[in-house]
Backbone and ligand atoms as CSV (ligand in chain L), in Angstrom:
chain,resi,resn,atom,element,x,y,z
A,1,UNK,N,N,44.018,93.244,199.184
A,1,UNK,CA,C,45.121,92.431,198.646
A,1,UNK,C,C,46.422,92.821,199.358
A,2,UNK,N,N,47.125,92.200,199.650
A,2,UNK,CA,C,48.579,91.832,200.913
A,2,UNK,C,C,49.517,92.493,199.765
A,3,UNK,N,N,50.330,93.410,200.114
A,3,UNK,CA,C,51.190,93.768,199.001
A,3,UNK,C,C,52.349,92.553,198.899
A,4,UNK,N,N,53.186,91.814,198.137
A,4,UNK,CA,C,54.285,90.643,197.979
A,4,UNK,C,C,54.955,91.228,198.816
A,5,UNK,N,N,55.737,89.984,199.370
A,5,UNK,CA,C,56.820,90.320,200.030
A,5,UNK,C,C,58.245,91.347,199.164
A,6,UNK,N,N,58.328,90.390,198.417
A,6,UNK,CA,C,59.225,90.798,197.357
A,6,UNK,C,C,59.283,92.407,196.877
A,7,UNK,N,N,58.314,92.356,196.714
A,7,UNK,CA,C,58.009,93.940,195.909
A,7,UNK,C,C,57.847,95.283,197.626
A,8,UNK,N,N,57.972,94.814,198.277
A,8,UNK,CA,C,57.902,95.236,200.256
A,8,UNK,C,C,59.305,95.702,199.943
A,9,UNK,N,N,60.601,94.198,199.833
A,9,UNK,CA,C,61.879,94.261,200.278
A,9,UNK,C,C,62.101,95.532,199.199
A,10,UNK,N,N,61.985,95.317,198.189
A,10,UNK,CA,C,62.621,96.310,196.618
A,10,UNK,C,C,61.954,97.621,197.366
A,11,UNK,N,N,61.037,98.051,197.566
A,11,UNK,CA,C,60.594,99.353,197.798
A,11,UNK,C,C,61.391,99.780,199.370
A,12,UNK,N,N,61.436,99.027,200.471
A,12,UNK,CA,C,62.419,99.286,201.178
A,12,UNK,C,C,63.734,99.792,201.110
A,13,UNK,N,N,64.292,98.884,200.439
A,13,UNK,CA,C,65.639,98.750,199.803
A,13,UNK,C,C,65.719,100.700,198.921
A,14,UNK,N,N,64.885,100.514,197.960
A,14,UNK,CA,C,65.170,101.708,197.432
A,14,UNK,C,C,65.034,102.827,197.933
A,15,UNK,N,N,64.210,102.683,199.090
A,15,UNK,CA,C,63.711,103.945,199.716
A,15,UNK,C,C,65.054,104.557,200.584
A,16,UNK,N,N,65.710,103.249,201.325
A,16,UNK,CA,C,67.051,103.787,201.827
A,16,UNK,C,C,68.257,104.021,201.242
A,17,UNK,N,N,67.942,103.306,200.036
A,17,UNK,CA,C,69.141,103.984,199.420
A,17,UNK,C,C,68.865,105.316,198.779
A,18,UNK,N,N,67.742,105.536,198.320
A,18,UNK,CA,C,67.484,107.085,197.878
A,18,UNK,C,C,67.544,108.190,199.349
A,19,UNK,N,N,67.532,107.849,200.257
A,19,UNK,CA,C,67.906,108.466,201.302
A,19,UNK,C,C,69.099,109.012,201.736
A,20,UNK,N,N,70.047,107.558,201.322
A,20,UNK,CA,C,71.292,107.846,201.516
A,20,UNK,C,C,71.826,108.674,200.526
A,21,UNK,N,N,71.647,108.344,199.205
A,21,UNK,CA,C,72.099,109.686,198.445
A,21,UNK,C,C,71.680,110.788,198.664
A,22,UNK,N,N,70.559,110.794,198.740
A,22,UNK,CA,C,69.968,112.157,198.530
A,22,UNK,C,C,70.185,112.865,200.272
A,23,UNK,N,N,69.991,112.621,201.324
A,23,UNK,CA,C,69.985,113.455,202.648
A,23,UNK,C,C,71.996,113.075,202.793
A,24,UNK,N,N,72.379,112.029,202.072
A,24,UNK,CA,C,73.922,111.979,202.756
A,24,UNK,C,C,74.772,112.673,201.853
A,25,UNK,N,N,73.985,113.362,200.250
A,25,UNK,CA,C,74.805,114.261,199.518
A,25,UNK,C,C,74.377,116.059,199.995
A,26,UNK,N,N,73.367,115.871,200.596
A,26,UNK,CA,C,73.561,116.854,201.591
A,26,UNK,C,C,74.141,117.369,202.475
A,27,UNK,N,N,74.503,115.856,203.801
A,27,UNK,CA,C,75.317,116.069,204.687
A,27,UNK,C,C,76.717,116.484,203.949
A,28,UNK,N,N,77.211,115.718,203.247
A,28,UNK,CA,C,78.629,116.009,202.989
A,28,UNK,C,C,78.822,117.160,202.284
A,29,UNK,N,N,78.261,117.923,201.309
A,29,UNK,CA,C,78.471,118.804,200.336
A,29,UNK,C,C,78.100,120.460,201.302
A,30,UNK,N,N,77.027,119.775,202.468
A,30,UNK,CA,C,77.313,120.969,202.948
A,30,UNK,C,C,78.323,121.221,204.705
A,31,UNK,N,N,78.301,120.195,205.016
A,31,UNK,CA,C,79.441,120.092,206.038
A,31,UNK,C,C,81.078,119.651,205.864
A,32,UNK,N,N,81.189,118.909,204.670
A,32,UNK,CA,C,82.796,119.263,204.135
A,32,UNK,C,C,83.125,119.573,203.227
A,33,UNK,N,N,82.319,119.194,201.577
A,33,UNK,CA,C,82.481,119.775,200.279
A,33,UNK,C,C,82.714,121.190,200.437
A,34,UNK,N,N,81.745,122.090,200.728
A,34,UNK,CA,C,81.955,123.441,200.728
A,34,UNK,C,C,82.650,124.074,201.931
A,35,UNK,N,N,82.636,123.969,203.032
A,35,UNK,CA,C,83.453,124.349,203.922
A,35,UNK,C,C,85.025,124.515,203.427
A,36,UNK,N,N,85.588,123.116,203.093
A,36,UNK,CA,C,86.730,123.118,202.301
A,36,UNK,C,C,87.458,123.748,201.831
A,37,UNK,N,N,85.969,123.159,200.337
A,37,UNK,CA,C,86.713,124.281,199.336
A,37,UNK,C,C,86.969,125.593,199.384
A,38,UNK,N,N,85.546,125.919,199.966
A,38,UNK,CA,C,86.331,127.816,200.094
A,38,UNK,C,C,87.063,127.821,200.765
A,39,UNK,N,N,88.108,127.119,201.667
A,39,UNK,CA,C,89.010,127.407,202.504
A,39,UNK,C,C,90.234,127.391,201.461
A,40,UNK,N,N,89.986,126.600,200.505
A,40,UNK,CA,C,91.420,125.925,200.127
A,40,UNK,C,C,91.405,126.546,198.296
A,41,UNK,N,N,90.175,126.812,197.707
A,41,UNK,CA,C,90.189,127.297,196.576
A,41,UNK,C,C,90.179,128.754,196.202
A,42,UNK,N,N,90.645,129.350,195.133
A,42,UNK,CA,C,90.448,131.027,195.267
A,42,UNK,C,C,88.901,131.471,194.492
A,43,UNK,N,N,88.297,132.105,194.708
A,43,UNK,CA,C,87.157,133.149,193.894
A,43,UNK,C,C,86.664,132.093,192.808
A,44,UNK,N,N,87.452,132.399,191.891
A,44,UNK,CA,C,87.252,131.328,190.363
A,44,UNK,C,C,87.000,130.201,190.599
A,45,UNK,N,N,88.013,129.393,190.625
A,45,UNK,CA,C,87.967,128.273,191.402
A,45,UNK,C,C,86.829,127.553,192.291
A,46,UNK,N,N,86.471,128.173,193.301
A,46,UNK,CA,C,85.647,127.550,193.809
A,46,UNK,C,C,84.235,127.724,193.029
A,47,UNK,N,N,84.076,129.001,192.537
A,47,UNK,CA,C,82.608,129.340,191.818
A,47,UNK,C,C,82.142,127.834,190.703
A,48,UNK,N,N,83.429,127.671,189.765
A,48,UNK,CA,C,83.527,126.544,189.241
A,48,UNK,C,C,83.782,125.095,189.604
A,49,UNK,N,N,84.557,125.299,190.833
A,49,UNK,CA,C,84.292,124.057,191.340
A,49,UNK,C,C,82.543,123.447,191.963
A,50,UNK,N,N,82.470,124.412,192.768
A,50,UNK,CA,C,80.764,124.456,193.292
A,50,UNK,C,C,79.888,124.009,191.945
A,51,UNK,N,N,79.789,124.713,191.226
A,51,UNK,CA,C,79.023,124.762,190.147
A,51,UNK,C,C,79.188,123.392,189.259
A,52,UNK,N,N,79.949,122.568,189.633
A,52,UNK,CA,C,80.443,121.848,188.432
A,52,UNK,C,C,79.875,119.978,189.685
A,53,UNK,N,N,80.131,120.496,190.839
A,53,UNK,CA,C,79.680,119.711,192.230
A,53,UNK,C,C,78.114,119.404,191.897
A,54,UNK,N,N,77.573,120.513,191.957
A,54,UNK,CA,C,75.935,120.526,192.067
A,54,UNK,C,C,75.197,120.333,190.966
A,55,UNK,N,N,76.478,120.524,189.535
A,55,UNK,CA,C,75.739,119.935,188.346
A,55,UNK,C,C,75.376,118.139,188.393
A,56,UNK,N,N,76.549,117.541,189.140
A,56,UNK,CA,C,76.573,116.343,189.336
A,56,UNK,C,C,75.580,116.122,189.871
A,57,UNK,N,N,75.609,116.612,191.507
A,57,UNK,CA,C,74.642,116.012,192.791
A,57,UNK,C,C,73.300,116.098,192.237
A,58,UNK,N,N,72.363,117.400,191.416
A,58,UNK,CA,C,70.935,117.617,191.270
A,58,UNK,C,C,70.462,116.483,190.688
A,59,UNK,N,N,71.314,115.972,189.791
A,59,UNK,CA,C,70.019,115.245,189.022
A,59,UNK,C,C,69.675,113.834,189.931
A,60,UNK,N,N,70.749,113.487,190.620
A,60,UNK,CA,C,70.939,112.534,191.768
A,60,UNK,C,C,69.869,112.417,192.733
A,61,UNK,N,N,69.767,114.171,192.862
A,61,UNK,CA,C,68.948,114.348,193.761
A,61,UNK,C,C,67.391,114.222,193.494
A,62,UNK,N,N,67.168,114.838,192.285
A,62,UNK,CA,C,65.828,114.525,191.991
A,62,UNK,C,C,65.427,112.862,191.490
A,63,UNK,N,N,66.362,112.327,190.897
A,63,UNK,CA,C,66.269,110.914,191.267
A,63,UNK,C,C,65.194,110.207,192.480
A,64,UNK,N,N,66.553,110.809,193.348
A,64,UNK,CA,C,65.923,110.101,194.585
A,64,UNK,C,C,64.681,110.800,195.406
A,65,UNK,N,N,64.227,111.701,194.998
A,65,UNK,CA,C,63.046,112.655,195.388
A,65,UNK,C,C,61.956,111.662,194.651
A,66,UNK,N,N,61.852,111.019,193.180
A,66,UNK,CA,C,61.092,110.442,192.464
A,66,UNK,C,C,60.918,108.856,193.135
A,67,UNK,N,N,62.512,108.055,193.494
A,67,UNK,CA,C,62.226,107.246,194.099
A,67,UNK,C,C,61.475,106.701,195.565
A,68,UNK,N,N,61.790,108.268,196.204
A,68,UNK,CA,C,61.994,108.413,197.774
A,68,UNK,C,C,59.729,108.253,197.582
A,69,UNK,N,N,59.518,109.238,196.847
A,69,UNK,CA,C,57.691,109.029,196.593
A,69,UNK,C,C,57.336,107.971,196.418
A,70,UNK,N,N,57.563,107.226,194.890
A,70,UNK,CA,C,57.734,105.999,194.696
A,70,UNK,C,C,57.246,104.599,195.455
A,71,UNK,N,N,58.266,104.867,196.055
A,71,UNK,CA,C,58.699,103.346,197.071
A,71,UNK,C,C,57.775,103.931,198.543
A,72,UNK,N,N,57.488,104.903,198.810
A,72,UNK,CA,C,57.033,105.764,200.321
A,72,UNK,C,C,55.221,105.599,199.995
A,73,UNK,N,N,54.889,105.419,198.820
A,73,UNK,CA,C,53.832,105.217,198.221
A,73,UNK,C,C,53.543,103.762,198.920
A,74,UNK,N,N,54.110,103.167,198.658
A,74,UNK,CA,C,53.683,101.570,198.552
A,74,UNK,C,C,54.038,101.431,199.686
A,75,UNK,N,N,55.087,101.581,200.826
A,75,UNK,CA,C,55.238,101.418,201.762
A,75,UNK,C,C,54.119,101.404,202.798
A,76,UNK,N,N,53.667,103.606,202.381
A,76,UNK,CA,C,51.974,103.610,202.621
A,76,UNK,C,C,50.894,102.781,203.001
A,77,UNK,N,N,50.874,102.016,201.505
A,77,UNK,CA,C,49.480,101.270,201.443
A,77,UNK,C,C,49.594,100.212,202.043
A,78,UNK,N,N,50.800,99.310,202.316
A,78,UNK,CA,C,51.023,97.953,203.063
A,78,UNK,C,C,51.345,98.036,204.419
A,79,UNK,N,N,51.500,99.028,205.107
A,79,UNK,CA,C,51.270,99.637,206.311
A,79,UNK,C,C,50.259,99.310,207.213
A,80,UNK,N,N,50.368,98.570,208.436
A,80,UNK,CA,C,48.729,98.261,209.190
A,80,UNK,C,C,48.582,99.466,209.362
A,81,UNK,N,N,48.942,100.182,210.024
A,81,UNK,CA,C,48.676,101.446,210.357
A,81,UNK,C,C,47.886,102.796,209.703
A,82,UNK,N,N,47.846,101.981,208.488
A,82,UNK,CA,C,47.359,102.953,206.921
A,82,UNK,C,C,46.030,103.032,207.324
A,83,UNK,N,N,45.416,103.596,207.215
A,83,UNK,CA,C,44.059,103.566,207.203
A,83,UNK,C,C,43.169,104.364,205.932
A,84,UNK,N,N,44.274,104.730,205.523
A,84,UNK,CA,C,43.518,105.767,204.381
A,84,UNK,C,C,44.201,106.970,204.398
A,85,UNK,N,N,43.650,107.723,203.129
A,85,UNK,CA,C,43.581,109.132,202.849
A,85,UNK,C,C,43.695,110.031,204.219
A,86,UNK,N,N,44.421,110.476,204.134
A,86,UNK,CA,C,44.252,111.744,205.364
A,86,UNK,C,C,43.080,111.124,207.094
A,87,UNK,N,N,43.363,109.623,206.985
A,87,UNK,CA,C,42.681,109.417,208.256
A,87,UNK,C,C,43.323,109.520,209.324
A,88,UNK,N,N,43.511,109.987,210.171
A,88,UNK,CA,C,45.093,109.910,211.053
A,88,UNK,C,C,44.163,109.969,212.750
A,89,UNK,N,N,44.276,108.805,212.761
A,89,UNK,CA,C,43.347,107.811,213.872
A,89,UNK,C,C,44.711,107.335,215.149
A,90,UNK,N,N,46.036,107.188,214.214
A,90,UNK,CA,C,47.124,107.071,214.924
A,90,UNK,C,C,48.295,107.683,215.020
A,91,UNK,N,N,49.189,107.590,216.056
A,91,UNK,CA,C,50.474,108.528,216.215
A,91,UNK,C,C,51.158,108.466,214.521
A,92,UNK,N,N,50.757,107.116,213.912
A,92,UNK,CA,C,51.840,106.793,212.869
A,92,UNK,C,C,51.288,107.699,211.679
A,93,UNK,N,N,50.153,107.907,211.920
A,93,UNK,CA,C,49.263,108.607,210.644
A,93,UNK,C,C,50.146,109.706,210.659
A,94,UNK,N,N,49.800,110.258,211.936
A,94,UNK,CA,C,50.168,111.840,212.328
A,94,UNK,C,C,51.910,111.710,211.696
A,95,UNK,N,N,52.520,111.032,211.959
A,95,UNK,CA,C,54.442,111.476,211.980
A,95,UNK,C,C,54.229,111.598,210.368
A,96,UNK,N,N,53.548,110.336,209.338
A,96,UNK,CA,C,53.945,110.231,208.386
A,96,UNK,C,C,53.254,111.607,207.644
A,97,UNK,N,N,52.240,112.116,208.030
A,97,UNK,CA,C,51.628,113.184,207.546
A,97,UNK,C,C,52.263,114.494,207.440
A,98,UNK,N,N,53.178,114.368,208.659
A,98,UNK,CA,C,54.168,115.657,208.846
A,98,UNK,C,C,55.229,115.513,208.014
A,99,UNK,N,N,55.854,114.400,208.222
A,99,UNK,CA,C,56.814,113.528,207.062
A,99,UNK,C,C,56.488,114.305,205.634
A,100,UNK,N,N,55.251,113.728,205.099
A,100,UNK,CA,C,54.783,114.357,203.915
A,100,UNK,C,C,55.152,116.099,203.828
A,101,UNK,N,N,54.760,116.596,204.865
A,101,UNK,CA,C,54.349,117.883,204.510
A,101,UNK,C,C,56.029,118.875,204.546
A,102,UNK,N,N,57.034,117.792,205.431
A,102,UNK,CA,C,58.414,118.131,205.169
A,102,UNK,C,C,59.256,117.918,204.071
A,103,UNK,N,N,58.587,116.490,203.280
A,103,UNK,CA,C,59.475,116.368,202.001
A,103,UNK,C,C,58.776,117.380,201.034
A,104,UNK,N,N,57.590,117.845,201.236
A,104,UNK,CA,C,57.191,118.991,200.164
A,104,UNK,C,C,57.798,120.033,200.359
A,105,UNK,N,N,57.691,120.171,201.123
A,105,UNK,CA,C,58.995,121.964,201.692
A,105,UNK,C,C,60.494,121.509,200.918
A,106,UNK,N,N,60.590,119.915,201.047
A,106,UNK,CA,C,62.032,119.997,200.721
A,106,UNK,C,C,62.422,119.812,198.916
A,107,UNK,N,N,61.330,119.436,198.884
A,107,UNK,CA,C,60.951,119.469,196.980
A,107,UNK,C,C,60.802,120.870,196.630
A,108,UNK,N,N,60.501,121.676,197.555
A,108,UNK,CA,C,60.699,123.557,196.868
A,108,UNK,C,C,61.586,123.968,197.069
A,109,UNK,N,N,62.348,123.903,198.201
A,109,UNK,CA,C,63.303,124.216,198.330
A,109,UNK,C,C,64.806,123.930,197.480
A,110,UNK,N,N,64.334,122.524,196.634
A,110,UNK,CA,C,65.133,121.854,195.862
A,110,UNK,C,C,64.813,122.724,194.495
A,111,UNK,N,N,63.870,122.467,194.386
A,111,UNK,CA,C,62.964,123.121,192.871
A,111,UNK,C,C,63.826,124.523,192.683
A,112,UNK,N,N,63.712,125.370,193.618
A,112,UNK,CA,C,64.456,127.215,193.715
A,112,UNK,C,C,65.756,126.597,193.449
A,113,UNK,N,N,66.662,126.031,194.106
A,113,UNK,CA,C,68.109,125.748,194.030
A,113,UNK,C,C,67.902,125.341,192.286
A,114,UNK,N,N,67.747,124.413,191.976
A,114,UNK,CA,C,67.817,123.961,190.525
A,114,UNK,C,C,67.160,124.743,189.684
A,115,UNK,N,N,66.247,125.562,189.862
A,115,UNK,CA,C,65.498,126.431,188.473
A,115,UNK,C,C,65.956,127.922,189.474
A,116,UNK,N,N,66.436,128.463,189.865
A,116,UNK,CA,C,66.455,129.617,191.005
A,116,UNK,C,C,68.016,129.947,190.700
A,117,UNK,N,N,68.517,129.433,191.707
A,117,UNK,CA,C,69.851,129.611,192.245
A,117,UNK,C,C,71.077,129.262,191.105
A,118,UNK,N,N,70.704,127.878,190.738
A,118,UNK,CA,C,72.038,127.383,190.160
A,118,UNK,C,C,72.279,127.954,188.519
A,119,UNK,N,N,70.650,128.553,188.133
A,119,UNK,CA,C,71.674,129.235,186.846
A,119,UNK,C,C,72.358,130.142,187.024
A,120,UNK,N,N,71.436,131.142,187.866
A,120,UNK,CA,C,72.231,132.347,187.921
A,120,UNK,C,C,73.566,132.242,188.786
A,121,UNK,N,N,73.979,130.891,189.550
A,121,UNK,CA,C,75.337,130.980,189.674
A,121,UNK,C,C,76.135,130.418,188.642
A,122,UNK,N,N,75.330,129.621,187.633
A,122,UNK,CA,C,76.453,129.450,186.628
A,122,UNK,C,C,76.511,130.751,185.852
A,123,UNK,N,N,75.685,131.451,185.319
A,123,UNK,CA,C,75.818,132.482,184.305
A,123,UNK,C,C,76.779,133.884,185.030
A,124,UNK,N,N,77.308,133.856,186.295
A,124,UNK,CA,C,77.799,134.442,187.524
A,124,UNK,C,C,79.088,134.152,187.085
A,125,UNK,N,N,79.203,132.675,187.217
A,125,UNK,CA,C,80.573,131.971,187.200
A,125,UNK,C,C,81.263,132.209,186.209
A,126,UNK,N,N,80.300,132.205,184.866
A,126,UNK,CA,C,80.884,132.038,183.590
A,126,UNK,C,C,81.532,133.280,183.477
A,127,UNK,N,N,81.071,134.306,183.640
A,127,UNK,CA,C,81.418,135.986,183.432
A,127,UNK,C,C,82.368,136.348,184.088
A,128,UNK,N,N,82.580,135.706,185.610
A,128,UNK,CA,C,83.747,135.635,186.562
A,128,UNK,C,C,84.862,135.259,185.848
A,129,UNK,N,N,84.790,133.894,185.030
A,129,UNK,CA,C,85.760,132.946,184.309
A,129,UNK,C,C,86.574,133.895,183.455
A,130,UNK,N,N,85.401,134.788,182.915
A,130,UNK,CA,C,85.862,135.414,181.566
A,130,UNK,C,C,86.510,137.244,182.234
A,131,UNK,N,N,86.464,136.899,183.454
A,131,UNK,CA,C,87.242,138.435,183.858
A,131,UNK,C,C,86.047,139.712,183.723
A,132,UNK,N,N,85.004,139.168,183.488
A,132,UNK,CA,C,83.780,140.224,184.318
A,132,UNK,C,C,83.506,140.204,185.223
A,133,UNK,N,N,83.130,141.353,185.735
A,133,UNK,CA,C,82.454,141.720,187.165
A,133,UNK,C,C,81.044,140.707,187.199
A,134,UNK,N,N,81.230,139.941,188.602
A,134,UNK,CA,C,79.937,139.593,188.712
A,134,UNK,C,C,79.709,139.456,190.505
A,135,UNK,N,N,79.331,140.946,190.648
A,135,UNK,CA,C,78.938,141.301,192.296
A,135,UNK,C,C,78.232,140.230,192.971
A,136,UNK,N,N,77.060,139.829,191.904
A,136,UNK,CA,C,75.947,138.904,192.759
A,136,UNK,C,C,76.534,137.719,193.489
A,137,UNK,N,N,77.767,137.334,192.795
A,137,UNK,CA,C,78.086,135.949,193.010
A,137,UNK,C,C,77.955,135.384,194.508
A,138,UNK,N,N,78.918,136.600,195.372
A,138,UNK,CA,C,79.171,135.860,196.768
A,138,UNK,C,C,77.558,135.406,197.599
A,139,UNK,N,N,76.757,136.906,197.392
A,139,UNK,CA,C,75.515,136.316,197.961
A,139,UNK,C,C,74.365,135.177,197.452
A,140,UNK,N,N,75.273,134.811,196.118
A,140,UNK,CA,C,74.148,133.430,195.654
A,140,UNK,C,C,74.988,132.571,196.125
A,141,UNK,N,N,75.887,132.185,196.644
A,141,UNK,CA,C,76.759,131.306,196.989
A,141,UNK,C,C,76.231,131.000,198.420
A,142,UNK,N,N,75.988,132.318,199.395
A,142,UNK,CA,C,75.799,132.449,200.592
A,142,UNK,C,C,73.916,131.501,200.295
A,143,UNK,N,N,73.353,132.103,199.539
A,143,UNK,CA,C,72.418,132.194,199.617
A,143,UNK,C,C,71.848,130.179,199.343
A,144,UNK,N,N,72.669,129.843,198.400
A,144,UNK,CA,C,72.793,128.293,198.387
A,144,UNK,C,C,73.284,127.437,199.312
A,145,UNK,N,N,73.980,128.275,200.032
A,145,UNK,CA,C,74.735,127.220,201.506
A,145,UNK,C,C,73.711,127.047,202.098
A,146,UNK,N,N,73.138,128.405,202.373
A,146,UNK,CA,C,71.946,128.176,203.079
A,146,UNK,C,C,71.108,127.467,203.517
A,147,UNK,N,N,70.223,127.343,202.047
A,147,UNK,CA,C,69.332,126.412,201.472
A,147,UNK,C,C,69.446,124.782,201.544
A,148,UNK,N,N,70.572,124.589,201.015
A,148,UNK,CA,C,71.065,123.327,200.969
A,148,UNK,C,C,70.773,122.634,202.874
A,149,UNK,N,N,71.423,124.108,203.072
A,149,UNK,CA,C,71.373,123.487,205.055
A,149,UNK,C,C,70.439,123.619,205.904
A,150,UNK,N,N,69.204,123.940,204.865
A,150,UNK,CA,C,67.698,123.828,205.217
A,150,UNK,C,C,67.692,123.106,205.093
A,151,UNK,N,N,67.855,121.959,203.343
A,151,UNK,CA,C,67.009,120.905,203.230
A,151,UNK,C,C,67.819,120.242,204.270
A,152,UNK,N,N,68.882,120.023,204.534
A,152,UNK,CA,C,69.719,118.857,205.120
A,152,UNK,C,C,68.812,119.085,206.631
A,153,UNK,N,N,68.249,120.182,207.313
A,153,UNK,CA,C,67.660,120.046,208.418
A,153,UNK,C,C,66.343,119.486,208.404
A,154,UNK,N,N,65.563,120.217,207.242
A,154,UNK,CA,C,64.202,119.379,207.104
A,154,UNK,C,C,64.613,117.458,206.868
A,155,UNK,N,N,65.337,117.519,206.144
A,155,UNK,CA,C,65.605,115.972,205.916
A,155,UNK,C,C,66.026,114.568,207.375
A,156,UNK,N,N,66.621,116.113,208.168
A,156,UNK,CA,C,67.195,114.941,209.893
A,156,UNK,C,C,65.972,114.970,210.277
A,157,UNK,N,N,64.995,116.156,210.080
A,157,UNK,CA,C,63.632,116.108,210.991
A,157,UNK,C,C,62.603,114.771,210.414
A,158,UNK,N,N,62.998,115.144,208.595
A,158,UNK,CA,C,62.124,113.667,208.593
A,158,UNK,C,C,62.230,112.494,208.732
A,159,UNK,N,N,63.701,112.134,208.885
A,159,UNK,CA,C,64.383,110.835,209.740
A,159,UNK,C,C,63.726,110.648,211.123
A,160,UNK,N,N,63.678,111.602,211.916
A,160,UNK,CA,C,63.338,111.526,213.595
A,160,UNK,C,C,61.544,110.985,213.315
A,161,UNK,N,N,60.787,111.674,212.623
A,161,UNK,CA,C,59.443,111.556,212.749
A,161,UNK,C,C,59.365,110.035,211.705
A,162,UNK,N,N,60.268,109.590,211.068
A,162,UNK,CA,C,60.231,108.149,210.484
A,162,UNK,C,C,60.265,106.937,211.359
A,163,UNK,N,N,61.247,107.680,212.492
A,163,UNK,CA,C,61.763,106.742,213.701
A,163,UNK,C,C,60.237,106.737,214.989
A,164,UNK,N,N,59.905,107.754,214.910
A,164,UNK,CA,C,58.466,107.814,215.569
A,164,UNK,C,C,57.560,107.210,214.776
A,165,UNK,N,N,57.099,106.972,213.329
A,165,UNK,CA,C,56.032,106.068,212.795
A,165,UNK,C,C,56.557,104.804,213.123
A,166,UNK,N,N,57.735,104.529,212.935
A,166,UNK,CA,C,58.508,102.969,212.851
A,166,UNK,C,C,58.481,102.667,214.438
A,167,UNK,N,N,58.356,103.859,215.585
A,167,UNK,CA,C,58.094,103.202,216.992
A,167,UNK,C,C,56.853,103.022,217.774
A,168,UNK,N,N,55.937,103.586,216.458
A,168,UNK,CA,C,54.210,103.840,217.068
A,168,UNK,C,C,53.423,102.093,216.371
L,1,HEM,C1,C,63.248,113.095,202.473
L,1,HEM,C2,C,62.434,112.147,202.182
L,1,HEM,C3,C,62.361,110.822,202.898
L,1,HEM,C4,C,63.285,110.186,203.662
L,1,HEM,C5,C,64.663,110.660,204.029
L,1,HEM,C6,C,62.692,108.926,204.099
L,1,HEM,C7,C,63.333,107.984,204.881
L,1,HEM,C8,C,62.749,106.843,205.349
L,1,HEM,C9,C,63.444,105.809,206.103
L,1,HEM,C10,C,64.929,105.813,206.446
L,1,HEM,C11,C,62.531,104.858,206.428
L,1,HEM,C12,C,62.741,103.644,207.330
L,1,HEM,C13,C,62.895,102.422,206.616
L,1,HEM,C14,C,62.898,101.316,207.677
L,1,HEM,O1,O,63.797,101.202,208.459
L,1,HEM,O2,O,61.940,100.592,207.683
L,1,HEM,C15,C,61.273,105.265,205.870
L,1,HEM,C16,C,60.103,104.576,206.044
L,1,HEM,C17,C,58.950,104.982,205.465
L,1,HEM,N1,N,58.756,106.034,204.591
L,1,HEM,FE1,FE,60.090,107.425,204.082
L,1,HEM,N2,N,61.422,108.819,203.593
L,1,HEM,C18,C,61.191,109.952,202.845
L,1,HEM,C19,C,60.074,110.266,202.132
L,1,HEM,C20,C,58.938,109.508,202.177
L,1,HEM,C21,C,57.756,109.788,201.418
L,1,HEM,C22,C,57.597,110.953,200.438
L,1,HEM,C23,C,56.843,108.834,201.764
L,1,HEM,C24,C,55.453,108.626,201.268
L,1,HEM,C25,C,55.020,108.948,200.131
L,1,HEM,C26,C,57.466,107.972,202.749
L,1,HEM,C27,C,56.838,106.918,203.377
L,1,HEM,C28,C,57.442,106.044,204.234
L,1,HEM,C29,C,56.748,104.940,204.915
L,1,HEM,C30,C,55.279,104.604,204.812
L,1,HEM,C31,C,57.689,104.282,205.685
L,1,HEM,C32,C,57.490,103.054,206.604
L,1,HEM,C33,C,57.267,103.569,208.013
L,1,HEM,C34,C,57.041,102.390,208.944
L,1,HEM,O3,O,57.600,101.328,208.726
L,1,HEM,O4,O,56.313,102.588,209.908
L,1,HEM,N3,N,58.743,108.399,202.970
L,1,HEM,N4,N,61.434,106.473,205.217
């Protein structure tokens, strides 16, 4: 059965826009959001500003992690190129397979930041707020730039190998 056109365009459609949020709230949050702010905010400040940033962006993000499957699902199956389960007979099999195996790295890597990282920088922040010592802070901060600028690299890599299924 021919998947509708209709239901093709909608899964398209969503797939790039969950892209754009999700890999372009990457680009920005980690090439000018944070750069920035720590330039321009003090200690406090930024801990809470950061923290108050990424409360916004996550759920955004897993959003579009749910849509990005979703719509990448169906795309899948209406695909000439599909052939099945793990058959990879063509270049396109192969990119999208790697594809796969990069948005899973980037779903753990997301998973640690949101159950990992971001409490213990809020429970960091909060104690900071309140004029306690909280040593850990700078290296969970360091330690989230990081990360974030993993996924944003796994995410250009799975753009390039999208552009290789879409040229095979
Ligand atoms: C970080 C995650 C992902 C990003 C940034 C992403 C991005 C994209 C983009 C921009 C396109 C091109 C749309 C076009 O111009 O036609 C695309 C196509 C596609 N994506 Fe994804 N995608 C992601 C995850 C997934 C997942 C998880 C799947 C499968 C479950 C998937 C399956 C597909 C398929 C089958 C196509 C069509 C390729 C073709 O036309 O040859 N994508 N993706």
């Amino acid at each position: 059965m021919t998947t509708p056109t209709w239901a093709l365009t909608i899964a398209y459609w969503l797939h790039m826009l969950a892209t754009v949020i999700w890999i372009g709230g990457l680009a920005i949050l980690t090439a000018l959001i944070i750069p920035v702010a720590r330039r321009t905010l003090d200690e406090n400040a930024y801990a809470v500003f950061l923290e108050r940033v990424q409360r916004r962006l996550d759920p955004l993000a897993w959003f579009s992690v749910a849509v990005l499957l979703g719509s990448g699902m169906l795309q899948m199956s209406a695909n000439p190129n599909y052939e099945g389960f793990l058959t990879l007979n063509n270049r396109w099999a192969w990119a999208i397979l790697v594809k796969h195996f990069l948005f899973g790295l980037m779903v753990i890597v997301s998973g640690y930041l949101t159950w990992g990282i971001m409490p213990s920088m809020r429970r960091a922040a909060l104690r900071q707020a309140r004029g306690q010592d909280a040593p850990e802070i700078n290296a969970l901060q360091r330690r989230e730039h990081l990360l974030l600028g993993l996924n944003l690299a796994l995410g250009i890599i799975v753009l390039a190998l999208t552009a290789l299924a879409r040229a095979s």
